[in-house]
PDB file of N, CA, C, O and CB in Angstrom:
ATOM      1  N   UNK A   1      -4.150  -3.482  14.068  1.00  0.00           N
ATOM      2  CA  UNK A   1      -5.165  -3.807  15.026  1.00  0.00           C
ATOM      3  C   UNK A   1      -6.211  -4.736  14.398  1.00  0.00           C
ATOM      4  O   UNK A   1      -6.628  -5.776  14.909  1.00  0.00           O
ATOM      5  CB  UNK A   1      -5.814  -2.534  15.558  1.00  0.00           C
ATOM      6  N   UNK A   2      -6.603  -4.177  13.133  1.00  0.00           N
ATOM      7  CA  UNK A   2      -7.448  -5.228  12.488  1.00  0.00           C
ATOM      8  C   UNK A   2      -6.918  -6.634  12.193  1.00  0.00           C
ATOM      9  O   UNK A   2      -7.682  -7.551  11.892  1.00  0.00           O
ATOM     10  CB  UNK A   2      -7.867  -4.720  11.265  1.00  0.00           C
ATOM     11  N   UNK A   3      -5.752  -6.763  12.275  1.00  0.00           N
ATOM     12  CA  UNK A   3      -5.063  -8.128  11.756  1.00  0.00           C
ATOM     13  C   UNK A   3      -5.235  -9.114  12.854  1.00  0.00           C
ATOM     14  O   UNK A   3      -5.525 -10.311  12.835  1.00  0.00           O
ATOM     15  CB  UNK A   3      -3.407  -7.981  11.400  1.00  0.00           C
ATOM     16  N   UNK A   4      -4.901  -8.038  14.096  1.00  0.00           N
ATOM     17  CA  UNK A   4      -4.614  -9.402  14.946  1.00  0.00           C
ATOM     18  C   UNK A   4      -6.126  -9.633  15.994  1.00  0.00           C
ATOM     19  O   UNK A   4      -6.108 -10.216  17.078  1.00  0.00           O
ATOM     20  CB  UNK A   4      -2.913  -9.128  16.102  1.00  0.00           C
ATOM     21  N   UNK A   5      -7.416  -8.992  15.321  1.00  0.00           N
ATOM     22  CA  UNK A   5      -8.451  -9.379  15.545  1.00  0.00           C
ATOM     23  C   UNK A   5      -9.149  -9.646  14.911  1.00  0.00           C
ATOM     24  O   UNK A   5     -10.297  -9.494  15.330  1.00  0.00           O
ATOM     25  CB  UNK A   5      -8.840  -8.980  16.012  1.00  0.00           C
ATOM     26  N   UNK A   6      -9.031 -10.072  13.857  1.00  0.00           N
ATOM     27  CA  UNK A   6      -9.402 -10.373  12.684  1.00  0.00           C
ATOM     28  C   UNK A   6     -10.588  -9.996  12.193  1.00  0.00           C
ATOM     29  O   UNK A   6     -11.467 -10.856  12.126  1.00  0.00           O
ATOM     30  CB  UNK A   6      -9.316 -11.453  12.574  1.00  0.00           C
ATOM     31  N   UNK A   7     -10.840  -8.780  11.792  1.00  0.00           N
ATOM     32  CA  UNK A   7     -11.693  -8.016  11.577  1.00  0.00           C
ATOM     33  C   UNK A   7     -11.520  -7.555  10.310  1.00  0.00           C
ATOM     34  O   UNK A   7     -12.400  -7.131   9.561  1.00  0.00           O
ATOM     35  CB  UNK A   7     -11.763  -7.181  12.447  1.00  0.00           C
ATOM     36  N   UNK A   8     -10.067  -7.676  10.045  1.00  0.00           N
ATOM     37  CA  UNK A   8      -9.453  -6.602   8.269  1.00  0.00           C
ATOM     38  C   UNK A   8     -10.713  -6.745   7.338  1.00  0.00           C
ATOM     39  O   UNK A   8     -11.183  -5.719   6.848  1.00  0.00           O
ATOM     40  CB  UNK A   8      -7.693  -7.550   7.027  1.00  0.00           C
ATOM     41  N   UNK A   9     -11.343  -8.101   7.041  1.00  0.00           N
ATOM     42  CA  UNK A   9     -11.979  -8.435   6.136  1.00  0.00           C
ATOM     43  C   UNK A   9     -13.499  -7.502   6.327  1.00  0.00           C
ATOM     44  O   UNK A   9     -13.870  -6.964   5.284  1.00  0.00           O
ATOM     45  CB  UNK A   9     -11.974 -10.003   6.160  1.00  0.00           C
ATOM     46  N   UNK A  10     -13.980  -7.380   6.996  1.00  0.00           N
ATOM     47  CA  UNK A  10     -14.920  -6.732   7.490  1.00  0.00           C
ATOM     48  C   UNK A  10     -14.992  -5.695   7.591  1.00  0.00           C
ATOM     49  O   UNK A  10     -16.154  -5.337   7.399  1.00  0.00           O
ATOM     50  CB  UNK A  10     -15.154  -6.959   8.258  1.00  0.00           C
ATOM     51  N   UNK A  11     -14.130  -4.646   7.878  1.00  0.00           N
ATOM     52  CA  UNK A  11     -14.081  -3.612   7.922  1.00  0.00           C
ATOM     53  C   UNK A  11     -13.947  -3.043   7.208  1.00  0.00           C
ATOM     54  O   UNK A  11     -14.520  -1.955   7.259  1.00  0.00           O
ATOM     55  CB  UNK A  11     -13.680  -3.357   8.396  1.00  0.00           C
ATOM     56  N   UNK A  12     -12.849  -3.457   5.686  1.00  0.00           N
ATOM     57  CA  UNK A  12     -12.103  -3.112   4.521  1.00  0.00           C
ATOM     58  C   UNK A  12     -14.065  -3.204   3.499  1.00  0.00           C
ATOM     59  O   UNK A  12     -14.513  -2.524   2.576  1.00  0.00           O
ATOM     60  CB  UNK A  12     -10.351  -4.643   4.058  1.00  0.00           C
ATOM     61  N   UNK A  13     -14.559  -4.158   4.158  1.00  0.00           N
ATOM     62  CA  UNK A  13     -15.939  -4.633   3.231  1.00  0.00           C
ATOM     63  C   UNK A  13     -16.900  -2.867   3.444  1.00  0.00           C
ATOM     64  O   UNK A  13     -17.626  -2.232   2.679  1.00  0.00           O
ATOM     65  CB  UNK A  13     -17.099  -6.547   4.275  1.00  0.00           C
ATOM     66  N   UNK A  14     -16.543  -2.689   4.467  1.00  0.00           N
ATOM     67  CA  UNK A  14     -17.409  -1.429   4.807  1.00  0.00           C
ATOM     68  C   UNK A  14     -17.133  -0.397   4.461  1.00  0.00           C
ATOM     69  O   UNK A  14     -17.899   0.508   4.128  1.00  0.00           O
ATOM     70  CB  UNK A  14     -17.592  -1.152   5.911  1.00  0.00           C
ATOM     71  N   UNK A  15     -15.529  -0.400   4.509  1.00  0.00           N
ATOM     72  CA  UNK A  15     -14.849   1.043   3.850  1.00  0.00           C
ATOM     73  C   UNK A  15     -14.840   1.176   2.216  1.00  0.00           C
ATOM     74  O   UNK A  15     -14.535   2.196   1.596  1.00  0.00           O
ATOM     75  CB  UNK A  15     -13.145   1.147   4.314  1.00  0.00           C
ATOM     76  N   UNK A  16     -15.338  -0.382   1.521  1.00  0.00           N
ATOM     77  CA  UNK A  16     -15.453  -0.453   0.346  1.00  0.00           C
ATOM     78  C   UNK A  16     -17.103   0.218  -0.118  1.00  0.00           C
ATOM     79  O   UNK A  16     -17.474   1.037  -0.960  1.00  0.00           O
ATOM     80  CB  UNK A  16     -15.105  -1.954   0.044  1.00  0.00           C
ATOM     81  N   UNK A  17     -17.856  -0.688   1.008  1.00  0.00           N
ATOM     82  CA  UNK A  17     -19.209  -0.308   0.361  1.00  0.00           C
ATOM     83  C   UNK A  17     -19.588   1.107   0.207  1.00  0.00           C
ATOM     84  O   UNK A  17     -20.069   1.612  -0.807  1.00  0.00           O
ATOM     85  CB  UNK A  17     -20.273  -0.878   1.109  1.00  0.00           C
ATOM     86  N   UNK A  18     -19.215   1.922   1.762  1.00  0.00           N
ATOM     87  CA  UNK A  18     -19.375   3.388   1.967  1.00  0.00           C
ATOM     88  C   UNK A  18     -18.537   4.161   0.346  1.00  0.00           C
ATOM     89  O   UNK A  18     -19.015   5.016  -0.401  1.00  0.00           O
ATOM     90  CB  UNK A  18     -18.441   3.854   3.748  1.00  0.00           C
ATOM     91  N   UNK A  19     -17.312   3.519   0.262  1.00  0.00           N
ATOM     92  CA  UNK A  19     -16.322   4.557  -0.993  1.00  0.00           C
ATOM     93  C   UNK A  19     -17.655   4.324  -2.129  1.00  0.00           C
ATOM     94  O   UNK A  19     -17.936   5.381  -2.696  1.00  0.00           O
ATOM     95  CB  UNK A  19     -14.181   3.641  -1.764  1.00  0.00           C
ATOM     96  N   UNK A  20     -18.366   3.342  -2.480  1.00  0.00           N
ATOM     97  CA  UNK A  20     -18.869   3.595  -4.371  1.00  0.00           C
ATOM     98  C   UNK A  20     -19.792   3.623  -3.826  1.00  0.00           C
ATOM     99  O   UNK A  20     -20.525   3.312  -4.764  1.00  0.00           O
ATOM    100  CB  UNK A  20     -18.767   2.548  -5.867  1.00  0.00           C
ATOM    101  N   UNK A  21     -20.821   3.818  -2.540  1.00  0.00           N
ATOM    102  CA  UNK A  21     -22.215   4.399  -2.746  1.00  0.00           C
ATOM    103  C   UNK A  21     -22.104   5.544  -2.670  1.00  0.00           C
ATOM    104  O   UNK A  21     -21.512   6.338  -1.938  1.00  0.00           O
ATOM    105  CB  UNK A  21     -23.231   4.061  -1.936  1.00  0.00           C
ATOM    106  N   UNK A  22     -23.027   5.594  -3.891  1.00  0.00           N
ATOM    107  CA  UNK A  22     -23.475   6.723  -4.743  1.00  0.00           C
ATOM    108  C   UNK A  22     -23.879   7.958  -3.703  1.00  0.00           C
ATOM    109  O   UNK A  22     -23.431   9.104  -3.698  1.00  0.00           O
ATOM    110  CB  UNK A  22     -24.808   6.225  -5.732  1.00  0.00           C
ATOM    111  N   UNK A  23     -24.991   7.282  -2.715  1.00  0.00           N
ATOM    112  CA  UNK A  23     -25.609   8.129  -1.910  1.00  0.00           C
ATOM    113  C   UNK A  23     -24.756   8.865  -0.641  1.00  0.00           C
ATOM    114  O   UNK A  23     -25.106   9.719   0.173  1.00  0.00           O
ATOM    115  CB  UNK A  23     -26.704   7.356  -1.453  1.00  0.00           C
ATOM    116  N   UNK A  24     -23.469   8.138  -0.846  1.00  0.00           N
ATOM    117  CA  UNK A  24     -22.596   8.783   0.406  1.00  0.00           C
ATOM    118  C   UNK A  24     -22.124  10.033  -0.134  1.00  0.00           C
ATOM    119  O   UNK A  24     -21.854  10.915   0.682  1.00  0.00           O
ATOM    120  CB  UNK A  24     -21.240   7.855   0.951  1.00  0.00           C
ATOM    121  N   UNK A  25     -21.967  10.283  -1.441  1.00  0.00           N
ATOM    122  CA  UNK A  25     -21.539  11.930  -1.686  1.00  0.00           C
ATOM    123  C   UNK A  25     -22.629  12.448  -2.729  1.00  0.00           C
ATOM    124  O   UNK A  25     -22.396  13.070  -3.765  1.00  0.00           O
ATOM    125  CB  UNK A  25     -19.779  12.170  -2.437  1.00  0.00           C
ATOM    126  N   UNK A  26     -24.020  12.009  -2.168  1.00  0.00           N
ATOM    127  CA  UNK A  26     -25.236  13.232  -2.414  1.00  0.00           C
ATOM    128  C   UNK A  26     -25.165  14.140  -1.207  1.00  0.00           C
ATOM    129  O   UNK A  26     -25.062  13.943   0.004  1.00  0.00           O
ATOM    130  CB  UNK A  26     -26.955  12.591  -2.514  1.00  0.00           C
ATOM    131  N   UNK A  27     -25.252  15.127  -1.922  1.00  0.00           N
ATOM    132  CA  UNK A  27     -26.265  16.533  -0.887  1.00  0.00           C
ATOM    133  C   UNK A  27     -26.916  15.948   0.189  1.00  0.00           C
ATOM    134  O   UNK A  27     -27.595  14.937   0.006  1.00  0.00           O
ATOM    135  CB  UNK A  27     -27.724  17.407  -1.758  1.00  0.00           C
ATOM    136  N   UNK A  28     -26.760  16.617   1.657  1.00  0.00           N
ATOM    137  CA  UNK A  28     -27.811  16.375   2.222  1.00  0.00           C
ATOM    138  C   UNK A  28     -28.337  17.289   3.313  1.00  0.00           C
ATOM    139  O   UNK A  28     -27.670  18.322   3.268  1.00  0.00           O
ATOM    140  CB  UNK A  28     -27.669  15.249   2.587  1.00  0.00           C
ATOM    141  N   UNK A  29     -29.019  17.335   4.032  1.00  0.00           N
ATOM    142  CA  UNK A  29     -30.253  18.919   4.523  1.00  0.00           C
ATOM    143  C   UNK A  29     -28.504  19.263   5.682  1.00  0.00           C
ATOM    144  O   UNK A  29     -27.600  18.468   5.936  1.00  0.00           O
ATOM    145  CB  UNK A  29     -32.870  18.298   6.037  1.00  0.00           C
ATOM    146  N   UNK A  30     -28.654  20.643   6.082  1.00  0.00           N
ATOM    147  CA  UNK A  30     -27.581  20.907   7.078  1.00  0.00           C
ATOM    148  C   UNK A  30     -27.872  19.813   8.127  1.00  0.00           C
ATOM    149  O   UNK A  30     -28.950  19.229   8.239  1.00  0.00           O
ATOM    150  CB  UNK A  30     -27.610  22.473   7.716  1.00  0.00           C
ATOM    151  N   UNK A  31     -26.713  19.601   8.920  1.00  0.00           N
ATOM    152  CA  UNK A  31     -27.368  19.187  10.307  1.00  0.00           C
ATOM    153  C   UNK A  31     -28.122  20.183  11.539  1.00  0.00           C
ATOM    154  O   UNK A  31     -27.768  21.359  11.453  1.00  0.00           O
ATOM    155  CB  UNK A  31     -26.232  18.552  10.990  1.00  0.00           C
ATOM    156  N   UNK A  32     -28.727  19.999  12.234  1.00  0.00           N
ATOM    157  CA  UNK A  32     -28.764  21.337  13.516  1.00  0.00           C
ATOM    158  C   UNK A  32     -28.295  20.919  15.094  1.00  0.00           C
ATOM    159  O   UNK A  32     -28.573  21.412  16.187  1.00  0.00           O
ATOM    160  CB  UNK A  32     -30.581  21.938  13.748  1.00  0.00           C
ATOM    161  N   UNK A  33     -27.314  19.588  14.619  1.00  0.00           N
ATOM    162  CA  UNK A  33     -26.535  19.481  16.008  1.00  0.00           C
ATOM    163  C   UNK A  33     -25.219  20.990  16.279  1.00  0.00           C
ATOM    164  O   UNK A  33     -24.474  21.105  15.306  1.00  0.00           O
ATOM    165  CB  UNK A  33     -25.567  17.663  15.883  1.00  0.00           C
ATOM    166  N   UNK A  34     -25.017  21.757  17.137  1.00  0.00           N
ATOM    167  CA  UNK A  34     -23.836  22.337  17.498  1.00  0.00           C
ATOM    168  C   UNK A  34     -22.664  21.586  17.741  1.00  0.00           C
ATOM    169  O   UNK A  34     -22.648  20.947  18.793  1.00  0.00           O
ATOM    170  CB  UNK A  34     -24.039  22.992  18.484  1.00  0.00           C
ATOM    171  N   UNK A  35     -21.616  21.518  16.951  1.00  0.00           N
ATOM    172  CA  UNK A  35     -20.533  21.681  16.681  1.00  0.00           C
ATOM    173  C   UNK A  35     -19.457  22.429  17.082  1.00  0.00           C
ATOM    174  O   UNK A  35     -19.291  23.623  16.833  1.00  0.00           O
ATOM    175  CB  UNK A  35     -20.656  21.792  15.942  1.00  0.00           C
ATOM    176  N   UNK A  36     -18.515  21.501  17.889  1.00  0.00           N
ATOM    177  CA  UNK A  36     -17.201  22.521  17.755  1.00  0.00           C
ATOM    178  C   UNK A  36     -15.929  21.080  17.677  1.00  0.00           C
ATOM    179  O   UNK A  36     -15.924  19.850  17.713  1.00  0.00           O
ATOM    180  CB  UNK A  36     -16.983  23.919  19.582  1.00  0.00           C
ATOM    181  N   UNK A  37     -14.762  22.480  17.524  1.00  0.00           N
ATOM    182  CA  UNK A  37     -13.591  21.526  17.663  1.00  0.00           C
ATOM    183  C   UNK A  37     -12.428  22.494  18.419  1.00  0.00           C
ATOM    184  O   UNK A  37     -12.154  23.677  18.221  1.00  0.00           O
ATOM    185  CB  UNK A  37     -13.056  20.884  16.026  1.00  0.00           C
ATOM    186  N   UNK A  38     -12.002  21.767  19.122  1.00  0.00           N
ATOM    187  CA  UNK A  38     -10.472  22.422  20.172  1.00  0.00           C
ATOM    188  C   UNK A  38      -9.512  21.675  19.475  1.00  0.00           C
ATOM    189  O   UNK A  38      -9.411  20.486  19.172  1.00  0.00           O
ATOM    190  CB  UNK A  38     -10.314  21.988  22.178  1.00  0.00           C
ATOM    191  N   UNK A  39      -8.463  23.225  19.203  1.00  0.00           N
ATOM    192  CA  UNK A  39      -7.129  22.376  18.246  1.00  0.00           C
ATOM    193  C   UNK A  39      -5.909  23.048  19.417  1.00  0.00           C
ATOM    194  O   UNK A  39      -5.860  24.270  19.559  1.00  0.00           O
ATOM    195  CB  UNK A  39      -6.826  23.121  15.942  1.00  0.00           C
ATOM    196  N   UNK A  40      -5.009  22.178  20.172  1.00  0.00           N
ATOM    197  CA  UNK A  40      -4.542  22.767  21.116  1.00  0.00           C
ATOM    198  C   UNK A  40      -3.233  22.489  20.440  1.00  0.00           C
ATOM    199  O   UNK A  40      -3.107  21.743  19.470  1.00  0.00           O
ATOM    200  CB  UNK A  40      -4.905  22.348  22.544  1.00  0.00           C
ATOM    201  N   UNK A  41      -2.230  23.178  21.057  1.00  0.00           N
ATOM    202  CA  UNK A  41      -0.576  22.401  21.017  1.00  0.00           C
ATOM    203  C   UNK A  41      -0.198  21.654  22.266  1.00  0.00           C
ATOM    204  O   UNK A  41      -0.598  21.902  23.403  1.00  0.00           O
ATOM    205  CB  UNK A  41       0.743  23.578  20.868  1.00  0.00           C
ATOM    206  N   UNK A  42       0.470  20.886  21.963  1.00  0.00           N
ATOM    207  CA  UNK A  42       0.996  20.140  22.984  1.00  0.00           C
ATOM    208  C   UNK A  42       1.533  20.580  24.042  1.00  0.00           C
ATOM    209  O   UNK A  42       1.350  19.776  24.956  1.00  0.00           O
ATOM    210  CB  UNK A  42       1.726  19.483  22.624  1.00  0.00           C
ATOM    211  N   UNK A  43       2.384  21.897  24.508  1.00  0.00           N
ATOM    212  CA  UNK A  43       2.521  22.586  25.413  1.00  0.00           C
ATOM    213  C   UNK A  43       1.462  23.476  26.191  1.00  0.00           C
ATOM    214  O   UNK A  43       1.861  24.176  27.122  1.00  0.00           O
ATOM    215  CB  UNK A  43       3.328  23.118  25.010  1.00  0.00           C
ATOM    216  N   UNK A  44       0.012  23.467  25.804  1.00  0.00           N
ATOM    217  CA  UNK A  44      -0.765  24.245  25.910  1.00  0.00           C
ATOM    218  C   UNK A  44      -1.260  23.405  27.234  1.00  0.00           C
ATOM    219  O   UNK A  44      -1.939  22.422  26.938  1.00  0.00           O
ATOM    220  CB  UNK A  44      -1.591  24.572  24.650  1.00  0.00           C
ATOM    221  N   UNK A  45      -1.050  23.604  28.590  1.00  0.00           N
ATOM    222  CA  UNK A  45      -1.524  22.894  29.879  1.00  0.00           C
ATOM    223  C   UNK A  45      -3.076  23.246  29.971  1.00  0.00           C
ATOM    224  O   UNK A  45      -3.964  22.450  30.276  1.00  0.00           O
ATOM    225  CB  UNK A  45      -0.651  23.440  31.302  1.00  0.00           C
ATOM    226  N   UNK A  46      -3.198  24.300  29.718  1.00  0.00           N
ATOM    227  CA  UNK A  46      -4.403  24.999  30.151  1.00  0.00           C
ATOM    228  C   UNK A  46      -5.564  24.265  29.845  1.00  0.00           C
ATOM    229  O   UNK A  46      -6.342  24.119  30.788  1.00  0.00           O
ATOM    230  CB  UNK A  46      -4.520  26.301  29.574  1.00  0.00           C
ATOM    231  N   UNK A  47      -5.924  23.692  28.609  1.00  0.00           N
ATOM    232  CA  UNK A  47      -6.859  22.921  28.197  1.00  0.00           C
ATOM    233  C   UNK A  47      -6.579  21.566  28.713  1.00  0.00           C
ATOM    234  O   UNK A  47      -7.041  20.838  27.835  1.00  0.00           O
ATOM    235  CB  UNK A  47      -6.985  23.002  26.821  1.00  0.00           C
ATOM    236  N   UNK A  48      -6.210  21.007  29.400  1.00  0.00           N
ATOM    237  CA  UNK A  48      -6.167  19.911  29.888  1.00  0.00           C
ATOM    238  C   UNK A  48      -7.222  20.040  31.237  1.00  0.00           C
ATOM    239  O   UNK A  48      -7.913  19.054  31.496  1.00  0.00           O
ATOM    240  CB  UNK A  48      -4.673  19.553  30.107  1.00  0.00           C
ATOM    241  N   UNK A  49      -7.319  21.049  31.942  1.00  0.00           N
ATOM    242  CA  UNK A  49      -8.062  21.399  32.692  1.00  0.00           C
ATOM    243  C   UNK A  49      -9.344  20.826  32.606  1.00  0.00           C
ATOM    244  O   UNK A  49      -9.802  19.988  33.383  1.00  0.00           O
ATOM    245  CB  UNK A  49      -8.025  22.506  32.655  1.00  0.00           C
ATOM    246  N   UNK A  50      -9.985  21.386  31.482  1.00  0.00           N
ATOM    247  CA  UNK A  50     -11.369  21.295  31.265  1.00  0.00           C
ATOM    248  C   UNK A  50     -11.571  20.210  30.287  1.00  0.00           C
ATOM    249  O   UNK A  50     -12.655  19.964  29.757  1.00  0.00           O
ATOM    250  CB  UNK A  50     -11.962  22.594  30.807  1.00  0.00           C
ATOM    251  N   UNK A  51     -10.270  19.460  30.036  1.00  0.00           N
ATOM    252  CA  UNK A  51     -10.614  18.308  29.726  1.00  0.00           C
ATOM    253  C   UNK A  51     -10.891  17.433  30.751  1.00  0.00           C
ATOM    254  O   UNK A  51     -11.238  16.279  30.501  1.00  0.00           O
ATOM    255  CB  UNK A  51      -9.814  17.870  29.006  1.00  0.00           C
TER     256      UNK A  51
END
């Protein structure tokens, strides 16, 4: 997808800068947004519902 919009260069620049700053794997305060995650199986109809 990046190739044929030519973005690779740009993006790869970002996924570079984020990997060696330092400050991306300091500590930092919890968040206090709520959180969740739905892990369904593919036969599972039911959650499609309330999607």
């Amino acid at each position: 997808m990046y190739w044929f919009t030519g973005t690779a260069g740009s993006s790869a620049h970002l996924y570079h800068e984020t990997a060696h700053d330092p400050s991306t794997w300091a500590p930092r305060e919890r968040g206090t947004v709520p959180t969740a995650v739905a892990v369904a199986l593919p036969s599972d109809v039911a959650i499609r519902r309330f999607a």
